[in-house]
LUMZA-543386 format. One record per residue (C-alpha): residue number from 0; residue in three letters; x, y, z. Coordinates in pm, whole numbers. Layout:
N
SITE:num:residu:x:y:z
SITE:NUM:ALA:X:Y:Z;
...
This chain:
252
SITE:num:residu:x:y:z
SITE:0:UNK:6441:2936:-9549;
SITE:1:UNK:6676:3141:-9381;
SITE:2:UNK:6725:3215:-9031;
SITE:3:UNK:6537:3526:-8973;
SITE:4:UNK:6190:3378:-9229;
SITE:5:UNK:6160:3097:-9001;
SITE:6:UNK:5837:3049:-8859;
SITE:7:UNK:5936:3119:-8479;
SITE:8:UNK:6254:3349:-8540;
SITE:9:UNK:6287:3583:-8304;
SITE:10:UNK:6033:3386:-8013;
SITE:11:UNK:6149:3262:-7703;
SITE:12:UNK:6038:2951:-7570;
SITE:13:UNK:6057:2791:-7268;
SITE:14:UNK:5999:2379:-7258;
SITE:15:UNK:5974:2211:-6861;
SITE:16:UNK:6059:1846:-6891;
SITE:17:UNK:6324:1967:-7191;
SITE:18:UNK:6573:1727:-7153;
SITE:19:UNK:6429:1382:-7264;
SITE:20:UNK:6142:1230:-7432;
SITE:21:UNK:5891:1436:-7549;
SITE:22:UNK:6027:1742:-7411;
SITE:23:UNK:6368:1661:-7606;
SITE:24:UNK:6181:1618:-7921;
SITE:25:UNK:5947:1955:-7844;
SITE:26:UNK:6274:2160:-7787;
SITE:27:UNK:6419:2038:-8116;
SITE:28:UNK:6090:2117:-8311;
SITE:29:UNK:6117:2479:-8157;
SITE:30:UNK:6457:2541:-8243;
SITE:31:UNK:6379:2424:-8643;
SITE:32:UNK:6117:2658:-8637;
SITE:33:UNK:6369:2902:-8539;
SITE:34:UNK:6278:2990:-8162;
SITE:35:UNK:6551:3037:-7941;
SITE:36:UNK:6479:2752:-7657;
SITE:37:UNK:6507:2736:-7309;
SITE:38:UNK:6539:2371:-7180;
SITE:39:UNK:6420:2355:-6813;
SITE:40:UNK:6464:1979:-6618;
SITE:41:UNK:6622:1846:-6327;
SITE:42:UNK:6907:1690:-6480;
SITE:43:UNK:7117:2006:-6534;
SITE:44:UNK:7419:1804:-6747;
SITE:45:UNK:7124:1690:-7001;
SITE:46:UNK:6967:2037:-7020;
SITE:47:UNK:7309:2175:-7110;
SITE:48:UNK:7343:1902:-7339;
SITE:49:UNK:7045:1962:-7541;
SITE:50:UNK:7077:2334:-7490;
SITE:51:UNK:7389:2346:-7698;
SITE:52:UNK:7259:2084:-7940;
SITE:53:UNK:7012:2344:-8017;
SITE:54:UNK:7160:2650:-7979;
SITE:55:UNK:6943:2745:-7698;
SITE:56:UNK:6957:2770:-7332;
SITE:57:UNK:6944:2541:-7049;
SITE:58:UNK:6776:2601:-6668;
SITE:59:UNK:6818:2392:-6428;
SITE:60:UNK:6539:2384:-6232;
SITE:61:UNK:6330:2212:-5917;
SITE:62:UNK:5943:2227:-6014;
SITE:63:UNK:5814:2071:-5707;
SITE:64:UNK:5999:2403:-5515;
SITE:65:UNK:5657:2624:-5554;
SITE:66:UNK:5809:2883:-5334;
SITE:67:UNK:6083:2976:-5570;
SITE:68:UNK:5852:2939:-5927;
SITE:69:UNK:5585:3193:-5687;
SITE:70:UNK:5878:3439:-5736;
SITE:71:UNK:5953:3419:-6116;
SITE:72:UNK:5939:3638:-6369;
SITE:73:UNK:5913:3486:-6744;
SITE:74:UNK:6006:3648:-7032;
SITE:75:UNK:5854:3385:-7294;
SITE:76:UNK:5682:3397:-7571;
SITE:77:UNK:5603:2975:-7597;
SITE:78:UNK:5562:2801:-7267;
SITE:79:UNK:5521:2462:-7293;
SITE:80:UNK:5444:2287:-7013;
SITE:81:UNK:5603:1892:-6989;
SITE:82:UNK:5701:1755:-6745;
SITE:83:UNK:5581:1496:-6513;
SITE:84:UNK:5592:1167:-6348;
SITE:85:UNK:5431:865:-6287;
SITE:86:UNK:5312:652:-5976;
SITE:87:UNK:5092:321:-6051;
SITE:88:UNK:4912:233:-5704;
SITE:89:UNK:4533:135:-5583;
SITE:90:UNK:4380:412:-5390;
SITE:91:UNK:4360:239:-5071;
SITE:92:UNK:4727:206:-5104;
SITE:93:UNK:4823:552:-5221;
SITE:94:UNK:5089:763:-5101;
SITE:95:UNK:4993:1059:-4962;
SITE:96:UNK:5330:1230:-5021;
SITE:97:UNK:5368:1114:-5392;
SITE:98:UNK:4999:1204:-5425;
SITE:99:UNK:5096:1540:-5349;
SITE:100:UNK:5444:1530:-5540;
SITE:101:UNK:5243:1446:-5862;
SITE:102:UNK:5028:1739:-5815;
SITE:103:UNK:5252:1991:-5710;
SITE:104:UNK:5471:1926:-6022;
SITE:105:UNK:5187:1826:-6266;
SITE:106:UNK:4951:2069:-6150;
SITE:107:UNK:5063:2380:-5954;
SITE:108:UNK:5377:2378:-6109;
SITE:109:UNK:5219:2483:-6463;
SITE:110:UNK:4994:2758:-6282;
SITE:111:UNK:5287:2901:-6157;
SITE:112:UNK:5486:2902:-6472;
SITE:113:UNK:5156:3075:-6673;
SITE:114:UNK:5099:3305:-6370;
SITE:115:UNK:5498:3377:-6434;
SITE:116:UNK:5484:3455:-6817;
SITE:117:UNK:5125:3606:-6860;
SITE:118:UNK:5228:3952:-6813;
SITE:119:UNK:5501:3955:-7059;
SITE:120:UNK:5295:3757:-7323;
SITE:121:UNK:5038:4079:-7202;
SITE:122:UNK:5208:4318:-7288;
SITE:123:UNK:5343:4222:-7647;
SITE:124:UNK:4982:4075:-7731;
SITE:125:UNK:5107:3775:-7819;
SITE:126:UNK:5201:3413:-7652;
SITE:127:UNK:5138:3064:-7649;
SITE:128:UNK:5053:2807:-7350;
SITE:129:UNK:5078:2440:-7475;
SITE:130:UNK:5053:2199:-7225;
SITE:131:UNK:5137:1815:-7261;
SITE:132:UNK:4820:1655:-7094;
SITE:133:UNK:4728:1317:-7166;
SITE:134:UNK:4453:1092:-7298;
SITE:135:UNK:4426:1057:-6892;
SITE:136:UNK:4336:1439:-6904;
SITE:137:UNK:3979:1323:-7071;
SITE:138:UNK:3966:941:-6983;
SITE:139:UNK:4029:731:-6649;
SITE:140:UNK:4261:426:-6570;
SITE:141:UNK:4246:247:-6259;
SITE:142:UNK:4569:299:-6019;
SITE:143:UNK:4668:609:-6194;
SITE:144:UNK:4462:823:-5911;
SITE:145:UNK:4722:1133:-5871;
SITE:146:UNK:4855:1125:-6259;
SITE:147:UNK:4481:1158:-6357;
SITE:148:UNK:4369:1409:-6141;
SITE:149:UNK:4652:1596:-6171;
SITE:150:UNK:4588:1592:-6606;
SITE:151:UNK:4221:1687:-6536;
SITE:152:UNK:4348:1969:-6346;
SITE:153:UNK:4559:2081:-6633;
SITE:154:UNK:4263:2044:-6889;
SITE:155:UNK:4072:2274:-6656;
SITE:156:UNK:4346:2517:-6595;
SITE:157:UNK:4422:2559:-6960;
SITE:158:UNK:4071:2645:-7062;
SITE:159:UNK:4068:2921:-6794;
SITE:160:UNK:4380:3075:-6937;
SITE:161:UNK:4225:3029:-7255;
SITE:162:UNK:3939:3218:-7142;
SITE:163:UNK:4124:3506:-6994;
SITE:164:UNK:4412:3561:-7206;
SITE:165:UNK:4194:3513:-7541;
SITE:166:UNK:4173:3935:-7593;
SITE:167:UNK:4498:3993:-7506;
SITE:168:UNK:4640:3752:-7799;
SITE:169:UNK:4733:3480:-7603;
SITE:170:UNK:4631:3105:-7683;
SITE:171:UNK:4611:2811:-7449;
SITE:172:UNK:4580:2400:-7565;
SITE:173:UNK:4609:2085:-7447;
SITE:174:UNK:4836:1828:-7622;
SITE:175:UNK:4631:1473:-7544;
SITE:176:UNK:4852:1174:-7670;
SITE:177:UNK:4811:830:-7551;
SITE:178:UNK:5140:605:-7521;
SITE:179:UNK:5485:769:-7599;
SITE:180:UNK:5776:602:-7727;
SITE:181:UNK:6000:719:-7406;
SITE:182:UNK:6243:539:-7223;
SITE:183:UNK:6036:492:-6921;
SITE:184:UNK:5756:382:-7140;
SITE:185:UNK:6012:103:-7294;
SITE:186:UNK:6098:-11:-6957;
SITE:187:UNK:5767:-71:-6845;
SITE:188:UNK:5710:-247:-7176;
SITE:189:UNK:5962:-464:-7088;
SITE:190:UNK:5879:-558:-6694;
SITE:191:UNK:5533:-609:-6819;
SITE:192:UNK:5664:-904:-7057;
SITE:193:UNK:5834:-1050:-6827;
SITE:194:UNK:5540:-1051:-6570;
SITE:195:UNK:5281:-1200:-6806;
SITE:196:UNK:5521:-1434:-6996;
SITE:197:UNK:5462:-1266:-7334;
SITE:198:UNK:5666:-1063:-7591;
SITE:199:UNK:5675:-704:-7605;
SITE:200:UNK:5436:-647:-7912;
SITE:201:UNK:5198:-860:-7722;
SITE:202:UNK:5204:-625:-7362;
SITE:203:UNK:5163:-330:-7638;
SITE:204:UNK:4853:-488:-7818;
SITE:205:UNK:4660:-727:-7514;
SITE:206:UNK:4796:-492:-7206;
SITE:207:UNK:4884:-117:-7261;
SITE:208:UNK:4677:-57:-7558;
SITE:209:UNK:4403:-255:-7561;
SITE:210:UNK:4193:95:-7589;
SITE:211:UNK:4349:222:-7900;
SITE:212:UNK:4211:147:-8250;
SITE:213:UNK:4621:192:-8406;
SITE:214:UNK:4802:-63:-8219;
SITE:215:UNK:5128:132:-8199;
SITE:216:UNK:5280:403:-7947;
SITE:217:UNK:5308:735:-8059;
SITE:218:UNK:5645:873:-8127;
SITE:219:UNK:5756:1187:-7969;
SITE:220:UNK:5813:1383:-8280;
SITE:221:UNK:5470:1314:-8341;
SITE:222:UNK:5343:1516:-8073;
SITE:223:UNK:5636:1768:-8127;
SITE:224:UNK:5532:1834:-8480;
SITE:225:UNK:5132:1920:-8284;
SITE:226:UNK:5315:2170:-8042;
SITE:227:UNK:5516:2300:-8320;
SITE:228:UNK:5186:2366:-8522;
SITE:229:UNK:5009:2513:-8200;
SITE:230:UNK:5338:2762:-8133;
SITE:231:UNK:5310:2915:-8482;
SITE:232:UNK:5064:3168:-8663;
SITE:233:UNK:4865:2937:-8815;
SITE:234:UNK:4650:2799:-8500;
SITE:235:UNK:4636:3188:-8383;
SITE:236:UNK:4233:3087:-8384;
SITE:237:UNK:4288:2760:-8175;
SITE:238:UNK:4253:2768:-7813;
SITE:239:UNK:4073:2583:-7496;
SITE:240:UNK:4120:2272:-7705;
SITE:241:UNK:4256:1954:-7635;
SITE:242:UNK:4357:1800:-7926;
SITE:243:UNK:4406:1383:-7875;
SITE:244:UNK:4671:1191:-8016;
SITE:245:UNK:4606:844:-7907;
SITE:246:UNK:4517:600:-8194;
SITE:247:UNK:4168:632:-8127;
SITE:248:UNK:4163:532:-7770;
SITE:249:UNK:3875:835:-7687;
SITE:250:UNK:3709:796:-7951;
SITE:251:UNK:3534:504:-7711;
């Protein structure tokens, strides 16, 4: 194909969470498809990195500052929704502050960003809200309090822009995978062998997927190639869904 027949020339997409893991591999799935990216994270020198990689463009941006993303104006066509972080604590022992860090950035932070690029999707007719939830957006784990809540906020939040932007052409899914091949993932692979005295394929298959019926993590470009399919014209029928991707973990 050429530039201009590719199936998301001449979108613009916006990816939070761009600059590694599964946003990295979501921003490069764009830009095949021919949308001209926008990688948003923290880490400005990685965003830039990526950006270039890609021909796209990088932001360098604070998600937990609600006060500036209240004051934004998105011209997007693709938002997708990514990033996040993780804190692994008993309730009686949670944080209040990282409680509300989670949220803010996992949570509020998405609102904002659809409240920023609804009227622009609006008035073309067209746009696409994908957010990367997680099997903990449907199911429970104990100490994962504020990461769950915060994932059940974003299944609930993406059915009501589903619900409201549905006849003015704009879609709105959940992406549900269970275990990602990301660095932070591999670390805590790793810390959890050395804690129980086993190998690494033995904390993936007896400790962080004893749920799933396929007894492997999912890769990122796995759920990239999901978002890519949910950006294009061919799931312009598929929204308020959550679509798993967890090797059969909710299927119990």
């Amino acid at each position: 194909m050429t530039a201009g027949n590719l199936p998301l020339a001449g979108r613009r997409a916006l990816v939070t969470g761009g600059a590694s893991g599964i946003g990295a591999a979501v921003v490069q799935e764009l830009a095949r498809q021919g949308a001209e990216v926008t990688v948003a994270d923290v880490n400005a020198d990685a965003a830039e990195a990526l950006a270039a990689d890609v021909g796209g463009k990088a932001w360098a941006v604070d998600l937990s500052d609600s006060a500036a993303l209240a004051e934004l104006t998105l011209q997007t066509d693709i938002l997708v929704n990514n990033a996040g972080i993780q804190r692994v604590s008993p309730l009686e022992e949670f944080d209040p502050a990282d409680f509300h860090r989670i949220l803010g950035l996992m949570l509020e932070a998405p609102f904002l960003l659809i409240r920023a690029a609804l009227p622009h999707m609006y008035a073309q007719g067209h746009g696409r809200v994908i957010n990367i939830s997680s099997v903990h957006g449907l199911r429970a784990s104990p100490y994962k309090g504020a990461y769950v809540a915060a994932k059940h906020g974003l299944e609930g939040l993406s059915k009501v822009t589903a619900l409201e932007g549905g006849e003015r052409g704009v879609t709105s899914n959940c992406v549900n995978p269970g275990y990602v091949r990301t660095p932070l993932v591999e670390a805590q692979i790793a810390d959890q062998a050395k804690v129980h005295g086993i190998s690494e394929d033995e904390v993936l298959s007896q400790v962080m997927l004893t749920e799933s019926a396929i007894k492997r993590l999912v890769e990122p470009a796995e759920v990239a190639s999901l978002v890519g399919w949910l950006a294009s014209e061919n799931a312009a029928m598929v929204t308020g869904a959550s679509y798993t991707m967890d090797g059969g973990w909710s299927a119990r």
